[in-house]
C-alpha positions as CSV (number, residue, x, y, z in Angstrom):
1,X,63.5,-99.1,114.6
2,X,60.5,-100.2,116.5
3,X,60.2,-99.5,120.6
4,X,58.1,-101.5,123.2
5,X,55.2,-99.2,124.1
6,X,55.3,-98.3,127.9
7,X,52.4,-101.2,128.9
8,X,54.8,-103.6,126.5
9,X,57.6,-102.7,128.5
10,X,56.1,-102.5,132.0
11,X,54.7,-106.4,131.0
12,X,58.4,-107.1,130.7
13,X,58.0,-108.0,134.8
14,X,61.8,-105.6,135.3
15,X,62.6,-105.5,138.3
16,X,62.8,-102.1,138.3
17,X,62.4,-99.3,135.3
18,X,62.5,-95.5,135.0
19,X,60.7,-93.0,132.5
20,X,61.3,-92.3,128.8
21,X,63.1,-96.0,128.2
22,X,63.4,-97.1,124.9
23,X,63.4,-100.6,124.0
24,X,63.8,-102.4,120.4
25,X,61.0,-104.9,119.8
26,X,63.5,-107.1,118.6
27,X,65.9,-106.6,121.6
28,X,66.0,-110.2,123.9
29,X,65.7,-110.3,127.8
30,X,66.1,-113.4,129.9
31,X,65.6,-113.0,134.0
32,X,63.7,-109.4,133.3
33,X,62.8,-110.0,137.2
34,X,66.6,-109.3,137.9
35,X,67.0,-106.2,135.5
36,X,67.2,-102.8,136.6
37,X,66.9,-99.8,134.1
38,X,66.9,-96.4,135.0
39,X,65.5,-92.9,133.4
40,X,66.3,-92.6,129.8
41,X,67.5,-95.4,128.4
42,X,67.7,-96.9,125.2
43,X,68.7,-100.5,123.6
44,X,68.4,-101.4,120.4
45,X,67.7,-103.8,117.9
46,X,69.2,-107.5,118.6
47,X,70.8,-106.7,121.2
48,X,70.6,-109.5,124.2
49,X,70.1,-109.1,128.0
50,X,70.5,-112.1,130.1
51,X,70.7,-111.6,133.6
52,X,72.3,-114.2,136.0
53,X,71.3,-114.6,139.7
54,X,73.4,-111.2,140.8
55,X,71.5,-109.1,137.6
56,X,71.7,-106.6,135.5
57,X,72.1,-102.8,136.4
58,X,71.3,-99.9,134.0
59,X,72.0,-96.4,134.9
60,X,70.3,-93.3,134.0
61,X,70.9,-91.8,130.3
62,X,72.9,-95.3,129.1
63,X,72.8,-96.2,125.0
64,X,72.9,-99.9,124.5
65,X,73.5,-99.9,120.8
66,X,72.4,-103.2,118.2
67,X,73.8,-106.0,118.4
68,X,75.2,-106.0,121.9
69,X,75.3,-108.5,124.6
70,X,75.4,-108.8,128.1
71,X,75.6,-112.3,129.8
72,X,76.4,-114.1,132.7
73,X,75.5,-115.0,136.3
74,X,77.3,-112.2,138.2
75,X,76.4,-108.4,138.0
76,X,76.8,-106.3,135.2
77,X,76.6,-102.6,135.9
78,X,76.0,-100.0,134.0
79,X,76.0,-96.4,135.1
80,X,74.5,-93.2,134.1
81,X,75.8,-92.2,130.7
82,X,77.8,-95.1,129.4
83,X,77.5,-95.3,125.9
84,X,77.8,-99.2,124.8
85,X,78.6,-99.0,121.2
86,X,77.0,-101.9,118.4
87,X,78.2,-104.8,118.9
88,X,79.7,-104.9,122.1
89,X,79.9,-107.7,124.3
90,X,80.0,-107.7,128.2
91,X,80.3,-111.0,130.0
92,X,80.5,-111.9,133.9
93,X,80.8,-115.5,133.0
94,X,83.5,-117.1,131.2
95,X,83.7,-120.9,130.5
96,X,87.5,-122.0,131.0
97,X,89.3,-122.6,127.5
98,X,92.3,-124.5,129.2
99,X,90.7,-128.2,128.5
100,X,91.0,-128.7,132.1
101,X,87.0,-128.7,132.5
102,X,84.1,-129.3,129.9
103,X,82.6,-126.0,128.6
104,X,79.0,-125.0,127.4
105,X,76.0,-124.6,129.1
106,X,74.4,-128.0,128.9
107,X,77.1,-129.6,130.9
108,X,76.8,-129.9,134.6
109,X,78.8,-127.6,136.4
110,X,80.4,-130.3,138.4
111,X,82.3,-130.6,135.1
112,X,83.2,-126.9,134.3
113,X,85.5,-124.1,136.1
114,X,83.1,-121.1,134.8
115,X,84.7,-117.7,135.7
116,X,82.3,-115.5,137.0
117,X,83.3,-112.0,138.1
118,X,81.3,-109.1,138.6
119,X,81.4,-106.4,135.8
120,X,81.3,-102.4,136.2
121,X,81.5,-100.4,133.9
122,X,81.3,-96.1,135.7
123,X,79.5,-93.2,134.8
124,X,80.5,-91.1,131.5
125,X,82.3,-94.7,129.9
126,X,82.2,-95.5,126.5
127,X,83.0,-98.3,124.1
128,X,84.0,-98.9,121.0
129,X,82.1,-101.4,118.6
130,X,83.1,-104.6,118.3
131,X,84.5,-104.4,121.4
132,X,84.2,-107.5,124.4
133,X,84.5,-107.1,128.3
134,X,85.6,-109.8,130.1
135,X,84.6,-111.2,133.6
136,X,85.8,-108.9,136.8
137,X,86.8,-106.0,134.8
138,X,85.8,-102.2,136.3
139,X,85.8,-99.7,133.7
140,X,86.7,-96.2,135.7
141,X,84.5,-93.4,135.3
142,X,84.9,-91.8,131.7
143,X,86.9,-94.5,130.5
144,X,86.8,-95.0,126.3
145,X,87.5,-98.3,125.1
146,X,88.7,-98.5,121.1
147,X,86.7,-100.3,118.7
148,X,87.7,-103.8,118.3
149,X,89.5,-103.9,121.7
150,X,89.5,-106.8,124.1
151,X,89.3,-105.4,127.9
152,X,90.1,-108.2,130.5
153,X,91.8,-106.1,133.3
154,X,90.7,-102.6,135.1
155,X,90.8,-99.7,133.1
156,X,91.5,-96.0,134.9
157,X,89.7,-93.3,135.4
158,X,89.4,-91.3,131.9
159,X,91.9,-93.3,130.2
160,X,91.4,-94.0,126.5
161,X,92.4,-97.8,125.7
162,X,92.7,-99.7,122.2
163,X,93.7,-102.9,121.3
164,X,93.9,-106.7,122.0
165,X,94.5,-106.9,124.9
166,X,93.7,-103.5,125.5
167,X,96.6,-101.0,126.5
168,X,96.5,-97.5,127.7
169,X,97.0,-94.7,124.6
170,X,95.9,-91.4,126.6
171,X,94.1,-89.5,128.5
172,X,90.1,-88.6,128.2
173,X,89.2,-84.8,128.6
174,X,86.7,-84.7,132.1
175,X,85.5,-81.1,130.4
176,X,82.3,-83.7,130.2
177,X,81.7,-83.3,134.0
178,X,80.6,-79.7,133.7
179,X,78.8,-81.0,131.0
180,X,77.0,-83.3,133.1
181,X,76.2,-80.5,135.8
182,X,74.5,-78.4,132.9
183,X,72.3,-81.3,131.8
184,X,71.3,-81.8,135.5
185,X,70.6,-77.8,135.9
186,X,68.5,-78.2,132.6
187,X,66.7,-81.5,133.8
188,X,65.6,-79.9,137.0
Protein backbone atom coordinates (compact mmCIF):
# COMPACT_ATOMS: atom_id res chain seq x y z
CA UNK A 1 0.00 0.00 0.00
CA UNK A 2 1.11 3.34 -1.06
CA UNK A 3 0.79 6.63 1.44
CA UNK A 4 0.46 10.37 0.49
CA UNK A 5 3.79 11.92 1.40
CA UNK A 6 3.30 14.70 4.11
CA UNK A 7 3.52 17.81 1.25
CA UNK A 8 0.85 15.39 -0.79
CA UNK A 9 -1.22 15.32 2.06
CA UNK A 10 -0.85 18.89 3.45
CA UNK A 11 -1.86 19.89 -0.53
CA UNK A 12 -5.08 17.97 0.28
CA UNK A 13 -6.31 21.80 1.63
CA UNK A 14 -7.90 19.56 5.19
CA UNK A 15 -9.22 21.61 7.22
CA UNK A 16 -7.34 20.52 9.80
CA UNK A 17 -4.58 17.46 10.22
CA UNK A 18 -2.23 16.06 12.90
CA UNK A 19 1.23 14.27 12.73
CA UNK A 20 2.19 10.72 11.56
CA UNK A 21 -1.26 10.33 9.26
CA UNK A 22 -1.35 7.89 6.82
CA UNK A 23 -3.24 8.12 3.81
CA UNK A 24 -3.64 5.47 0.68
CA UNK A 25 -2.90 7.12 -2.67
CA UNK A 26 -5.86 5.49 -3.89
CA UNK A 27 -8.04 6.64 -0.93
CA UNK A 28 -10.96 9.43 -2.42
CA UNK A 29 -11.71 12.83 -0.53
CA UNK A 30 -14.44 15.23 -1.64
CA UNK A 31 -14.83 18.71 0.58
CA UNK A 32 -11.13 18.08 2.13
CA UNK A 33 -11.78 21.82 3.35
CA UNK A 34 -14.41 20.39 5.81
CA UNK A 35 -12.29 17.25 7.01
CA UNK A 36 -10.57 17.08 10.24
CA UNK A 37 -7.96 14.34 10.99
CA UNK A 38 -6.11 14.09 14.05
CA UNK A 39 -2.62 12.56 15.25
CA UNK A 40 -2.09 9.11 13.98
CA UNK A 41 -4.31 8.09 11.66
CA UNK A 42 -4.56 5.82 8.90
CA UNK A 43 -7.10 5.08 5.84
CA UNK A 44 -6.58 2.89 3.39
CA UNK A 45 -6.86 1.89 -0.03
CA UNK A 46 -10.32 2.73 -1.78
CA UNK A 47 -11.76 3.91 0.78
CA UNK A 48 -14.10 7.25 0.22
CA UNK A 49 -14.40 10.43 2.27
CA UNK A 50 -17.00 12.81 1.27
CA UNK A 51 -17.77 15.46 3.61
CA UNK A 52 -21.17 17.31 3.48
CA UNK A 53 -21.59 20.98 4.80
CA UNK A 54 -21.46 19.84 8.79
CA UNK A 55 -17.93 17.55 7.88
CA UNK A 56 -16.07 15.04 8.75
CA UNK A 57 -14.26 14.48 12.13
CA UNK A 58 -11.32 12.07 12.79
CA UNK A 59 -9.98 11.47 16.09
CA UNK A 60 -6.62 10.67 17.30
CA UNK A 61 -5.23 6.96 16.77
CA UNK A 62 -8.50 5.94 14.30
CA UNK A 63 -7.92 2.99 11.50
CA UNK A 64 -10.11 3.60 8.45
CA UNK A 65 -9.60 0.27 6.78
CA UNK A 66 -10.08 -0.46 2.57
CA UNK A 67 -12.89 -0.12 1.18
CA UNK A 68 -14.84 2.03 3.53
CA UNK A 69 -17.11 4.88 3.10
CA UNK A 70 -18.24 7.79 4.76
CA UNK A 71 -20.97 10.04 3.09
CA UNK A 72 -23.42 12.51 3.62
CA UNK A 73 -24.16 16.19 4.40
CA UNK A 74 -24.35 16.01 8.23
CA UNK A 75 -21.35 15.26 10.60
CA UNK A 76 -19.66 12.12 10.87
CA UNK A 77 -17.48 11.75 13.99
CA UNK A 78 -14.97 9.71 14.64
CA UNK A 79 -13.03 9.63 17.89
CA UNK A 80 -9.69 8.63 19.11
CA UNK A 81 -9.25 4.92 18.63
CA UNK A 82 -12.16 3.68 16.66
CA UNK A 83 -11.16 1.05 14.56
CA UNK A 84 -13.47 1.10 11.25
CA UNK A 85 -13.05 -2.22 9.82
CA UNK A 86 -12.88 -2.89 5.54
CA UNK A 87 -15.67 -2.32 4.09
CA UNK A 88 -17.61 -0.36 6.38
CA UNK A 89 -20.03 2.16 5.48
CA UNK A 90 -21.09 5.26 7.56
CA UNK A 91 -23.80 7.53 6.17
CA UNK A 92 -25.52 10.87 7.57
CA UNK A 93 -27.62 10.97 4.56
CA UNK A 94 -30.18 8.55 3.57
CA UNK A 95 -32.48 9.04 0.49
CA UNK A 96 -36.10 7.82 1.48
CA UNK A 97 -36.90 4.23 -0.03
CA UNK A 98 -40.82 4.70 0.64
CA UNK A 99 -41.60 5.96 -3.12
CA UNK A 100 -43.05 8.95 -1.52
CA UNK A 101 -40.16 11.26 -3.00
CA UNK A 102 -37.58 10.74 -5.97
CA UNK A 103 -34.18 9.49 -4.81
CA UNK A 104 -30.56 10.08 -6.17
CA UNK A 105 -28.48 12.88 -6.28
CA UNK A 106 -29.26 14.42 -9.53
CA UNK A 107 -32.79 15.18 -8.63
CA UNK A 108 -33.67 18.46 -7.08
CA UNK A 109 -34.26 18.22 -3.56
CA UNK A 110 -37.64 19.85 -3.86
CA UNK A 111 -38.35 16.23 -4.98
CA UNK A 112 -36.63 14.06 -2.23
CA UNK A 113 -37.16 13.65 1.69
CA UNK A 114 -33.18 12.88 2.26
CA UNK A 115 -32.61 11.87 5.95
CA UNK A 116 -29.83 13.52 7.26
CA UNK A 117 -28.77 12.90 10.87
CA UNK A 118 -25.62 13.39 12.44
CA UNK A 119 -23.31 10.34 13.07
CA UNK A 120 -21.01 9.61 16.22
CA UNK A 121 -19.33 7.01 16.64
CA UNK A 122 -17.06 7.31 20.65
CA UNK A 123 -13.73 6.68 21.64
CA UNK A 124 -12.40 2.91 21.85
CA UNK A 125 -15.45 1.74 19.07
CA UNK A 126 -15.01 -0.76 16.67
CA UNK A 127 -16.70 -2.35 13.64
CA UNK A 128 -17.01 -5.23 12.05
CA UNK A 129 -16.45 -5.44 8.18
CA UNK A 130 -19.09 -5.28 6.02
CA UNK A 131 -20.81 -3.53 8.31
CA UNK A 132 -23.16 -0.08 7.47
CA UNK A 133 -24.18 2.92 9.91
CA UNK A 134 -27.09 4.57 9.27
CA UNK A 135 -28.06 8.33 9.67
CA UNK A 136 -28.43 9.72 13.49
CA UNK A 137 -26.88 6.67 15.08
CA UNK A 138 -24.29 7.36 18.29
CA UNK A 139 -22.16 4.49 18.79
CA UNK A 140 -21.18 4.68 22.79
CA UNK A 141 -17.79 4.67 23.82
CA UNK A 142 -16.15 1.08 23.28
CA UNK A 143 -18.99 -0.16 21.40
CA UNK A 144 -18.15 -3.45 18.90
CA UNK A 145 -20.32 -3.77 16.05
CA UNK A 146 -20.37 -7.60 14.41
CA UNK A 147 -19.27 -8.03 10.89
CA UNK A 148 -22.07 -7.82 8.51
CA UNK A 149 -24.34 -5.90 10.96
CA UNK A 150 -26.71 -3.12 10.09
CA UNK A 151 -26.68 -0.36 12.96
CA UNK A 152 -29.68 2.18 12.57
CA UNK A 153 -30.37 3.00 16.31
CA UNK A 154 -27.91 4.02 19.36
CA UNK A 155 -25.73 1.52 20.61
CA UNK A 156 -24.52 1.60 24.54
CA UNK A 157 -21.63 2.05 26.08
CA UNK A 158 -19.37 -1.16 25.63
CA UNK A 159 -21.99 -3.32 24.29
CA UNK A 160 -21.13 -5.86 21.62
CA UNK A 161 -23.97 -5.91 18.79
CA UNK A 162 -24.37 -8.30 15.71
CA UNK A 163 -26.87 -8.70 13.27
CA UNK A 164 -29.47 -7.06 10.84
CA UNK A 165 -30.76 -4.97 12.48
CA UNK A 166 -28.28 -5.05 14.98
CA UNK A 167 -29.25 -6.43 18.58
CA UNK A 168 -27.35 -6.45 21.81
CA UNK A 169 -25.29 -10.02 22.42
CA UNK A 170 -22.94 -8.75 25.45
CA UNK A 171 -20.94 -6.83 27.13
CA UNK A 172 -17.27 -5.35 25.96
CA UNK A 173 -14.48 -5.61 28.67
CA UNK A 174 -13.41 -1.56 29.55
CA UNK A 175 -9.88 -3.32 30.83
CA UNK A 176 -9.00 -1.16 27.49
CA UNK A 177 -9.21 2.15 29.44
CA UNK A 178 -6.15 1.36 31.58
CA UNK A 179 -4.89 0.46 28.48
CA UNK A 180 -5.39 3.76 27.08
CA UNK A 181 -3.84 5.53 30.14
CA UNK A 182 -0.60 3.44 29.57
CA UNK A 183 -0.38 4.47 25.90
CA UNK A 184 -0.88 8.11 27.05
CA UNK A 185 1.98 7.66 29.92
CA UNK A 186 4.15 6.15 27.04
CA UNK A 187 3.30 8.99 24.50
CA UNK A 188 4.24 11.68 26.84
Amino acid sequence: MAFLNHYKVSNLNLLSVGMNVLISDKASIYGAERITIGNNVRIDDFCILSAGMEGIFIGNYVHIACFSSLIGEKEIRIDDYANISSRVSIYSSSDDYSGNSMTNPMIQNLYKQVDNRRVAIKKHCIIGAGSIILPGVTLGEGCAIGALSLVKDDCEEFGIYTGIPVKKKGQRSKRILEIENNLKKNDN
